[in-house]
C-alpha beads as a LAMMPS data file, in Angstrom:
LAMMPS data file: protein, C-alpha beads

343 atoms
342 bonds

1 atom types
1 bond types

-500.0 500.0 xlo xhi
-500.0 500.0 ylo yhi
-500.0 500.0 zlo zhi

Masses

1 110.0

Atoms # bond

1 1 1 60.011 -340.131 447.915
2 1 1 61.751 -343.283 449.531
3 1 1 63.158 -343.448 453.030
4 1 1 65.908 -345.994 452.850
5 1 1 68.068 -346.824 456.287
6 1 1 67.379 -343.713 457.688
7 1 1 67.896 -341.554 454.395
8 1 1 65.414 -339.816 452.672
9 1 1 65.317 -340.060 448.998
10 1 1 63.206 -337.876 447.198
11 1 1 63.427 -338.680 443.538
12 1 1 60.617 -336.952 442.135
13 1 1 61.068 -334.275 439.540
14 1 1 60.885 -330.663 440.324
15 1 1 59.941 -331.107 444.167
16 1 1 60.774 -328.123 446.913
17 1 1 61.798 -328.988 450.307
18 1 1 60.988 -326.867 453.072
19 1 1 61.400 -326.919 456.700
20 1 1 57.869 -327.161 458.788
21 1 1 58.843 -327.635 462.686
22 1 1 60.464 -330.289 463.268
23 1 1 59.527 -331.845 459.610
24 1 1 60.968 -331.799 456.054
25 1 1 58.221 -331.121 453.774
26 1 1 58.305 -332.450 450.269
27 1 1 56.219 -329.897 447.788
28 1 1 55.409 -329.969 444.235
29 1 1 53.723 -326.467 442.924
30 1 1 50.803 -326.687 445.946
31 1 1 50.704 -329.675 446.712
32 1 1 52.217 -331.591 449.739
33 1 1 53.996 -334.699 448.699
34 1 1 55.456 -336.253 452.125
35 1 1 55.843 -334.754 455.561
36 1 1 58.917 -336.843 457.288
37 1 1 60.339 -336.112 461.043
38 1 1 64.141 -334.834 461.298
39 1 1 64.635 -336.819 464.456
40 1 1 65.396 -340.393 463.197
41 1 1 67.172 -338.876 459.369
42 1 1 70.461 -339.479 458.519
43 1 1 70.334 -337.794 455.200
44 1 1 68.257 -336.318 452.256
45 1 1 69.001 -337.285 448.827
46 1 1 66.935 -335.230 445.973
47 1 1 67.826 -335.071 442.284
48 1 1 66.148 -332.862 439.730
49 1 1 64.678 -330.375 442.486
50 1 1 63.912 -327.153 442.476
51 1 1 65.489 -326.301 445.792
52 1 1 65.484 -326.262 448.981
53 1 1 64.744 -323.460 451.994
54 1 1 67.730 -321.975 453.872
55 1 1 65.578 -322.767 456.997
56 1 1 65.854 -326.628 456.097
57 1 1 69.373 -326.404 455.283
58 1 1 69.855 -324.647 458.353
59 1 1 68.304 -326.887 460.160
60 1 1 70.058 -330.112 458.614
61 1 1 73.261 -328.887 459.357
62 1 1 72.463 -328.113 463.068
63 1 1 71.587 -331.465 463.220
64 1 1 74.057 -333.224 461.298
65 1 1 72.110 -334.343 458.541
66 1 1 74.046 -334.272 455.498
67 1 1 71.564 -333.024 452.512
68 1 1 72.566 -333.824 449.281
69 1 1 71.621 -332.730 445.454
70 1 1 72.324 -335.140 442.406
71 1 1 71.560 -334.058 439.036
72 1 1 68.569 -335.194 437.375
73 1 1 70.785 -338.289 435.662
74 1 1 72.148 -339.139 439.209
75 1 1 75.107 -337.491 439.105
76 1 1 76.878 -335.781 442.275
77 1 1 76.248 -332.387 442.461
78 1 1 76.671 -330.773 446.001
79 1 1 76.004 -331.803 449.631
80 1 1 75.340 -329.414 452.418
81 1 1 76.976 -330.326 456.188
82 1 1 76.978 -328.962 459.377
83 1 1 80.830 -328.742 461.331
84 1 1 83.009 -331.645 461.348
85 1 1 81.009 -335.353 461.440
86 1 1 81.426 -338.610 462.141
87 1 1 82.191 -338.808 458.190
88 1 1 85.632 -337.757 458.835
89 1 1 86.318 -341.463 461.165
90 1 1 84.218 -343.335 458.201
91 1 1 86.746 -342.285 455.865
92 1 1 89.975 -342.719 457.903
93 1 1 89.139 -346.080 458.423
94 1 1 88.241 -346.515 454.667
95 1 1 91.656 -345.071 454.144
96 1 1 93.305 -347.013 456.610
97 1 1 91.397 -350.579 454.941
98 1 1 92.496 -349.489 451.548
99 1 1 96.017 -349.429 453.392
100 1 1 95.671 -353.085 454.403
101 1 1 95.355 -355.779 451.866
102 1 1 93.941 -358.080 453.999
103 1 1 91.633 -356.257 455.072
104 1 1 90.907 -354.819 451.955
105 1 1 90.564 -358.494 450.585
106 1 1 87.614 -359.869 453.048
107 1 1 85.413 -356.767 451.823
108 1 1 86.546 -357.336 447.810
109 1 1 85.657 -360.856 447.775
110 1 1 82.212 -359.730 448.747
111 1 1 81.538 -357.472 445.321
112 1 1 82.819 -360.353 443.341
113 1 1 81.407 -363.144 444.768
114 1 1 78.154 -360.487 443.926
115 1 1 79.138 -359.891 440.299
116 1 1 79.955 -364.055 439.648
117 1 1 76.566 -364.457 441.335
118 1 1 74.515 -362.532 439.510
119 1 1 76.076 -363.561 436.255
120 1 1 75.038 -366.739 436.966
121 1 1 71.375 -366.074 437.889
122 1 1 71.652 -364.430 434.030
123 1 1 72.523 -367.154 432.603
124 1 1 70.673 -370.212 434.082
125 1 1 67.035 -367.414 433.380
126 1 1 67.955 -367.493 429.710
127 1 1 68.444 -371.381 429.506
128 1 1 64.487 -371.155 431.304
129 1 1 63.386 -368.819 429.298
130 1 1 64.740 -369.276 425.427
131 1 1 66.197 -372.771 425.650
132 1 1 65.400 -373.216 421.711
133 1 1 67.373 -370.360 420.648
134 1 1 70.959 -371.044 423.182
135 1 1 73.016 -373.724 423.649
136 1 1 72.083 -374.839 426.912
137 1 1 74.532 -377.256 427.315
138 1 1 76.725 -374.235 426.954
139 1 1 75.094 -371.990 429.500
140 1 1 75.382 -374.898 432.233
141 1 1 79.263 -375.779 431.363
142 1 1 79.936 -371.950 432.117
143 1 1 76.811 -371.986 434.932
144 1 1 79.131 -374.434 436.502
145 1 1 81.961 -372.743 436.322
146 1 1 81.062 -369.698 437.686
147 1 1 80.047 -371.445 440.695
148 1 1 83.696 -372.473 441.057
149 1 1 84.847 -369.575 440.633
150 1 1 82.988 -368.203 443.168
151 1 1 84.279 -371.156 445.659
152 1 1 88.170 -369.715 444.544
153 1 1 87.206 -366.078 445.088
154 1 1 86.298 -366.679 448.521
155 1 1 89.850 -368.746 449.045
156 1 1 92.409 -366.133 447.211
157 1 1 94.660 -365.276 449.682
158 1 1 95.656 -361.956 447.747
159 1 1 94.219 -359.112 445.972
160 1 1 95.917 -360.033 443.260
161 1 1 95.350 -364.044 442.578
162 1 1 90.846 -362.426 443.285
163 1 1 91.664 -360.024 439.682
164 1 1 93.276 -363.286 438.367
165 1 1 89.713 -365.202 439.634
166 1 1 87.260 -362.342 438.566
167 1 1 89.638 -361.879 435.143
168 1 1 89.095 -365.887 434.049
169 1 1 85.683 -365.908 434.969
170 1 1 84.822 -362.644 432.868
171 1 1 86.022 -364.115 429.783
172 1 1 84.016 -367.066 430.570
173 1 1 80.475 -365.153 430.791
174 1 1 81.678 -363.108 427.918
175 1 1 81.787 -366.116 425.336
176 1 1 77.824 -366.693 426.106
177 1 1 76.788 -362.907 425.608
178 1 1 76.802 -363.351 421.700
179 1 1 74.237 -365.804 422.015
180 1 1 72.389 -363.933 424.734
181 1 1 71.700 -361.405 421.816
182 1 1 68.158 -362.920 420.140
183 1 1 67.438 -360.517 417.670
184 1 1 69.184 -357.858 415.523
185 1 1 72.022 -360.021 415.008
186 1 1 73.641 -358.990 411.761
187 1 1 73.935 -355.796 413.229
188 1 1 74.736 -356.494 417.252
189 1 1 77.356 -359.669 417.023
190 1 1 79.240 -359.112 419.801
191 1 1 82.930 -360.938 419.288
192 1 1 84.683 -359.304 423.076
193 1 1 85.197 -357.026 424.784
194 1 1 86.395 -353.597 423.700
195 1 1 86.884 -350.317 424.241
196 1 1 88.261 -346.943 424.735
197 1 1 86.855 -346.622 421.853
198 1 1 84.484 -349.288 421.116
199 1 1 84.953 -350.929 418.264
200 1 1 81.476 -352.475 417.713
201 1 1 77.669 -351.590 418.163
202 1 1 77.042 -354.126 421.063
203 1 1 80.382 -352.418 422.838
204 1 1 79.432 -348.654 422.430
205 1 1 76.667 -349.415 424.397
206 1 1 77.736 -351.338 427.300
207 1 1 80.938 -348.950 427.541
208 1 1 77.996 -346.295 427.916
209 1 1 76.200 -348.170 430.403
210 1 1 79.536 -349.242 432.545
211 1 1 80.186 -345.305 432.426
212 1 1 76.630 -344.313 433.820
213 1 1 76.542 -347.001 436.613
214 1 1 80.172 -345.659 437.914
215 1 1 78.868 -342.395 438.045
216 1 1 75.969 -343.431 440.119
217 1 1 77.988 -345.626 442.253
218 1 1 80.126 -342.653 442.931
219 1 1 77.527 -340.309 443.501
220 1 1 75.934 -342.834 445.827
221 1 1 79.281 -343.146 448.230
222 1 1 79.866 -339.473 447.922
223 1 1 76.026 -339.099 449.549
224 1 1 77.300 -341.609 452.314
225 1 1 80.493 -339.780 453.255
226 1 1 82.559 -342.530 451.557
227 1 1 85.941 -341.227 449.229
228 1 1 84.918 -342.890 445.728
229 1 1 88.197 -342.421 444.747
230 1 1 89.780 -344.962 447.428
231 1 1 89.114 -348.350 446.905
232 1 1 89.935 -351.883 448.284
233 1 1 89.902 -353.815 445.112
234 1 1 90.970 -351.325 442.328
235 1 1 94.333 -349.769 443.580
236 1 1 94.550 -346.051 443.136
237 1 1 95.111 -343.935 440.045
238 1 1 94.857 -340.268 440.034
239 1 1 91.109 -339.263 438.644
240 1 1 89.870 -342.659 439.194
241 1 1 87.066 -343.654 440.930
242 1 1 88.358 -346.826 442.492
243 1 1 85.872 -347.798 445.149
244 1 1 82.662 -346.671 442.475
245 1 1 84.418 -349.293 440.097
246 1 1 84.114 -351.726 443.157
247 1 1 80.719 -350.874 444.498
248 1 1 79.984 -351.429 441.070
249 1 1 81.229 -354.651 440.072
250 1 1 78.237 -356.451 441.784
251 1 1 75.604 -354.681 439.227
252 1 1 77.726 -354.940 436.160
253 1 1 75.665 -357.999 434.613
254 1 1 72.207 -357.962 436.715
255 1 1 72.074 -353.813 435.940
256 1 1 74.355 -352.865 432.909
257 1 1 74.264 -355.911 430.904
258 1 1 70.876 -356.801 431.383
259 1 1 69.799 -353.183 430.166
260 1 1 71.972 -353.558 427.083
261 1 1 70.513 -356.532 425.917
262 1 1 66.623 -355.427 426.615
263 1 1 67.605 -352.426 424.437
264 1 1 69.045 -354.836 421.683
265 1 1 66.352 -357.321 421.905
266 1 1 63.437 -355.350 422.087
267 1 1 64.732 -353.222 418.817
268 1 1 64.933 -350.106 421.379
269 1 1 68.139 -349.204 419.683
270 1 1 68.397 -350.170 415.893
271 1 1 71.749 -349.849 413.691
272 1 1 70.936 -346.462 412.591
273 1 1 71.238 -345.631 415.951
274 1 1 75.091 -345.442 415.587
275 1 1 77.948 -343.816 413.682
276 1 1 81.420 -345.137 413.059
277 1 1 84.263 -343.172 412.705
278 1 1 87.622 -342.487 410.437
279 1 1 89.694 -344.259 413.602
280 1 1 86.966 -347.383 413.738
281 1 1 85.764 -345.968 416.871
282 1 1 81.413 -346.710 416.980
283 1 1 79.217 -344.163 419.069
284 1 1 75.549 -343.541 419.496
285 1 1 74.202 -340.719 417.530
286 1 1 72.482 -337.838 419.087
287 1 1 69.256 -339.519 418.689
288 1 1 70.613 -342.492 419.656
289 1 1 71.605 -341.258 423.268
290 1 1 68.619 -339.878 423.392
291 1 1 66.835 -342.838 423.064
292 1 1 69.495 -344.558 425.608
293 1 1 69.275 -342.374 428.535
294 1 1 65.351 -341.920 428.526
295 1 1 65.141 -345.617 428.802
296 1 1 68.099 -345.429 431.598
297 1 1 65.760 -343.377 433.202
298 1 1 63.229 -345.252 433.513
299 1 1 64.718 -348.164 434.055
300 1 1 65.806 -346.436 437.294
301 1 1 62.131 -346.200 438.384
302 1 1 61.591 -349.493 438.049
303 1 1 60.529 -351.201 441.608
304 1 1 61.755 -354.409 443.159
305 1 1 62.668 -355.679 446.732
306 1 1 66.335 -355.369 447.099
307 1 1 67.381 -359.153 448.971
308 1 1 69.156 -358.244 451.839
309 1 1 67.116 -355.872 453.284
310 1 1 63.776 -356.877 452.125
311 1 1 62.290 -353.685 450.875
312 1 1 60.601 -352.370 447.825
313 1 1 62.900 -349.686 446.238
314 1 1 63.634 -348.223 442.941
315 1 1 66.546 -350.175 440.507
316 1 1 67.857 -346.146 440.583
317 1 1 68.213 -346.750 444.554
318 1 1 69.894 -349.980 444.471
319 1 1 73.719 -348.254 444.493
320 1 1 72.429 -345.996 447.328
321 1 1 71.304 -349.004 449.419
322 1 1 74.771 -350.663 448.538
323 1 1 76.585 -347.760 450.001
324 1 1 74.837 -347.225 452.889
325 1 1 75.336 -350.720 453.975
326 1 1 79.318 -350.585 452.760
327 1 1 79.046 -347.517 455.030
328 1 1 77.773 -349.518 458.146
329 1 1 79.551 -351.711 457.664
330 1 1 82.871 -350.029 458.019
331 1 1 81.112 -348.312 460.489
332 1 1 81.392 -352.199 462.519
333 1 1 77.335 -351.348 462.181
334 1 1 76.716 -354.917 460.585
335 1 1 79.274 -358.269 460.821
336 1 1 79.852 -358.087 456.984
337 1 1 79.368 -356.359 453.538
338 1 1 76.262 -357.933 452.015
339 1 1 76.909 -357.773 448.365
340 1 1 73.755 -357.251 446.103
341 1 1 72.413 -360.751 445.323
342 1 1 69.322 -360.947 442.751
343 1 1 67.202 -363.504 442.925

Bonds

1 1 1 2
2 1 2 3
3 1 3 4
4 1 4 5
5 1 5 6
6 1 6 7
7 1 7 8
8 1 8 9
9 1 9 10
10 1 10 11
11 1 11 12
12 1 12 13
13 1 13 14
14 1 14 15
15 1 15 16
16 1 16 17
17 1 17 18
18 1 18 19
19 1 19 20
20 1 20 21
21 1 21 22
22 1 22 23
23 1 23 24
24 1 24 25
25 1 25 26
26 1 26 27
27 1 27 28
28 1 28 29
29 1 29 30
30 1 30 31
31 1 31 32
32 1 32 33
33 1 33 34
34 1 34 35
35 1 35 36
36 1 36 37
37 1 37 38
38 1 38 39
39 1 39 40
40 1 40 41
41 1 41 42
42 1 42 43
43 1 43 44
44 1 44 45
45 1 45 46
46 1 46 47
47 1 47 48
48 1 48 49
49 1 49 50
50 1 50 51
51 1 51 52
52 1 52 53
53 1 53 54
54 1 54 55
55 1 55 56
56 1 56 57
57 1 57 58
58 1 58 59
59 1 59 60
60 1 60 61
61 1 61 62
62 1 62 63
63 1 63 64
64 1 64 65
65 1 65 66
66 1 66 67
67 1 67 68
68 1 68 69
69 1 69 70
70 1 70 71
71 1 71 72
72 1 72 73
73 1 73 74
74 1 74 75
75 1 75 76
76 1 76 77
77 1 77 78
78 1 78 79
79 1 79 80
80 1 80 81
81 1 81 82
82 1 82 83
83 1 83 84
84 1 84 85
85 1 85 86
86 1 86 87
87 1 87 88
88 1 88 89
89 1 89 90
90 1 90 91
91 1 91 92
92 1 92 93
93 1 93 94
94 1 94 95
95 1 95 96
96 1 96 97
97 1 97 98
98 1 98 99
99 1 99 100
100 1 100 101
101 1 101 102
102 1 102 103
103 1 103 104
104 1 104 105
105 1 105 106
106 1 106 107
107 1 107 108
108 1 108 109
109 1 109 110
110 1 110 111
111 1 111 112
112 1 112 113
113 1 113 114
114 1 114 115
115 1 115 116
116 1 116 117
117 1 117 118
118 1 118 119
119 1 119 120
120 1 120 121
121 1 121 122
122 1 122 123
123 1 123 124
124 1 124 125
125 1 125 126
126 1 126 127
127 1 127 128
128 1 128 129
129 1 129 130
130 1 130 131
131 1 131 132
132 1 132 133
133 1 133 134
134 1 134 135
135 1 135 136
136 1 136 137
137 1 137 138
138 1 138 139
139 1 139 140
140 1 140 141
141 1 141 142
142 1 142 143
143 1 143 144
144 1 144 145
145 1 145 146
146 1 146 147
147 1 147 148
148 1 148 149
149 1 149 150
150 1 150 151
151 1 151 152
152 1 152 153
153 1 153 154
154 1 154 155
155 1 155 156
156 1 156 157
157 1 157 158
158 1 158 159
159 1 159 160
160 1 160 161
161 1 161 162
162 1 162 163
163 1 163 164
164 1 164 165
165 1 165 166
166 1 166 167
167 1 167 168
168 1 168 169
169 1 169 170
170 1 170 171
171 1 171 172
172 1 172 173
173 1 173 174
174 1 174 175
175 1 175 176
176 1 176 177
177 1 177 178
178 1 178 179
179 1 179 180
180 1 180 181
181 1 181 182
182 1 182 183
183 1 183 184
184 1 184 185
185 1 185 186
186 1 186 187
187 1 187 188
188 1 188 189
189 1 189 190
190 1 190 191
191 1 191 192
192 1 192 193
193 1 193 194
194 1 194 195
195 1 195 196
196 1 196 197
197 1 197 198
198 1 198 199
199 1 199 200
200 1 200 201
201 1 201 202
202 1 202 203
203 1 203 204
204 1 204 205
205 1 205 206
206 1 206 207
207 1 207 208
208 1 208 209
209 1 209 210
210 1 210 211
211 1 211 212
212 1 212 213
213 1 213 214
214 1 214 215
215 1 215 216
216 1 216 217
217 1 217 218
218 1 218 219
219 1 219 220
220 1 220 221
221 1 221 222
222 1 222 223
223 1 223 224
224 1 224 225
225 1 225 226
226 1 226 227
227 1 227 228
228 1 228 229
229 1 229 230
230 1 230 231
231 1 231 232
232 1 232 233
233 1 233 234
234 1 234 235
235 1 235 236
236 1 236 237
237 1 237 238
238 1 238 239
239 1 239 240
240 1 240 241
241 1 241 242
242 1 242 243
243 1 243 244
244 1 244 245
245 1 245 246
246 1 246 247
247 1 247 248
248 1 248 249
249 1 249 250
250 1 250 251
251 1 251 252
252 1 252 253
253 1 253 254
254 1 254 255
255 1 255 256
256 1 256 257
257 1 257 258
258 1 258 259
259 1 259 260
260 1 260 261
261 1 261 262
262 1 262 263
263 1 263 264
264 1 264 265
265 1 265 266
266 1 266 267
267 1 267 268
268 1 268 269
269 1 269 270
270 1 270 271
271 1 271 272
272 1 272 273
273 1 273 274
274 1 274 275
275 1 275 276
276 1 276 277
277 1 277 278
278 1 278 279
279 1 279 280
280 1 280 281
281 1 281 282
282 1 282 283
283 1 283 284
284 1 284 285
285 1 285 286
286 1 286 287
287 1 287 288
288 1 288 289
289 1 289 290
290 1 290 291
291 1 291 292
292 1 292 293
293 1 293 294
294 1 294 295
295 1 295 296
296 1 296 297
297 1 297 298
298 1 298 299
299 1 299 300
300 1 300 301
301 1 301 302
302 1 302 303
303 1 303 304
304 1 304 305
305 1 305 306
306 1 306 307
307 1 307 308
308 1 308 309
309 1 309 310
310 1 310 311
311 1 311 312
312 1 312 313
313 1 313 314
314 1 314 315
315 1 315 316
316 1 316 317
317 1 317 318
318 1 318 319
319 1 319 320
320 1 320 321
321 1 321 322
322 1 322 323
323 1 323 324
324 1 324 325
325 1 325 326
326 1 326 327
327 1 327 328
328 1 328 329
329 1 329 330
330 1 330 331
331 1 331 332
332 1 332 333
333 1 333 334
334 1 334 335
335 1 335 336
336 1 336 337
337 1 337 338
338 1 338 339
339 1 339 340
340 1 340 341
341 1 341 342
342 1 342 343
């Protein structure tokens, strides 16, 4: 149980909430988890639950709480409102930014200035930590580069010279992530970038990751009242999740990428872990995914103090706090989006 900028997470499996007073009560089988007042809550966010009372849902929609269910692997499930909400001006003004390029523009640069950021921390920590087994000379050209880039993003005067920027600089970081690979390597060379399908071991499983992380990040702006499927960076496309591909641009190399490679490196994931089919297309076996999404999972529990806003939280939380401060800030709650910087 987590209470992040005035939502309540409760992430613990098989909990009950329950209405006592004025009070959400948290229960697992007889026990009392967490008593939290209704007064200063937002919303509730609970995955893998049991259920809830009708008294508390009651309750949360008399009050305008919004009170949402994910699935236990963070997906969006449902969300329980009272009458029409200040949600419904959060997401006219999303639409009307998604409308405006410029405006649109000033809250893009942020995520990518985020994702060429954090690529960077990645790459100067493995010339620290393994500078006998990369090309560190390498690591610093590219180091350097990104940090340009970075400099350009925040100068492109259009949406579409910041995909030029955040295209170049991709394939940059992408010619180091071979090398970032220390072990297994006959059997995880990574040679690009491919997919739908993967072509590769290395690429089955960051397509896999990518796909989780948009799913979270579009459970997470669902949970906030945002439209996931309007975005400011990725232009629309019927079925696609535009602003979860933006949200989650940012957490691409610091979340996704970083995961991949632990499960690589630390011989999670072996090569009889996959299958290749007649069309060349490589997926995880059942076992496999197994394997994968437990360790998801727990990487998700993992705790560490998210930059801007100085608190411990979950890695799992990380999209939610991203949202919620997208949220204010369209809300004119804070001055500016601030992207997800790891340090």
């Amino acid at each position: 149980m987590r209470k992040l900028l005035n939502t309540l997470f409760v992430t613990t499996p098989d909990t009950y909430l329950a209405l006592d007073g004025e009070n959400i009560v948290v229960l697992k089988e007889e026990t009392k988890l967490g008593r939290v007042p209704l007064h200063n809550l937002e919303g509730v966010v609970t995955s893998g639950y049991l259920g809830a009372s009708p008294a508390l849902m009651r309750k949360c929609a008399e009050k305008n709480i919004s009170l949402t269910f994910l699935t236990t692997s963070g997906r969006f499930g449902s969300r329980v409102t009272g009458g029409t909400t200040g949600n419904v001006t959060l997401r006219k003004k999303q639409y009307r930014i998604s409308d405006d390029e410029t405006q649109s523009l000033a809250i893009a640069r942020h995520f990518i200035v985020g994702k060429l950021y954090n690529q960077r921390w990645m790459l100067e920590r493995i010339t620290r930590d393994n500078p006998l087994r990369v090309n560190v000379e390498q690591f610093k050209q590219i180091s350097v580069e990104l940090k340009k880039y970075i400099e350009d993003v925040q100068q492109a005067k259009d949406l579409d010279s910041l995909r030029g920027i955040e295209g170049q600089a991709a394939n940059r970081y992408f010619l180091l992530f071979d090398q970032m690979i220390l072990q297994q390597k006959a059997e995880f060379g990574f040679y690009g970038r491919n997919r739908r399908p993967p072509l590769d071991n290395v690429n089955a499983l960051l397509s896999l990751a990518y796909t989780l992380l948009a799913q979270e990040c579009a459970a997470a702006l669902e949970t906030v009242g945002l439209d996931p499927y309007v975005g400011f960076m990725h232009q629309d496309r019927p079925g696609r999740a535009s602003l979860a591909l933006d949200l989650m641009e940012e957490l691409r190399g610091i979340y996704a990428d970083r995961f991949v490679l632990t499960l690589i490196n630390k011989k999670v994931v072996t090569a009889k872990d996959f299958i290749k089919k007649e069309s060349g297309a490589v997926l995880l076996t059942d076992a496999g995914r197994k394997v994968f999404f437990k360790n998801w999972q727990d990487k998700k529990q993992e705790t560490i103090q998210h930059p801007f806003l100085g608190e411990k939280i979950s890695w799992g939380l990380v999209p939610y706090a991203q949202a919620l401060l997208l949220s204010r800030y369209l809300r004119d709650d804070l001055d500016g989006y601030p992207p997800f910087l790891w340090k």
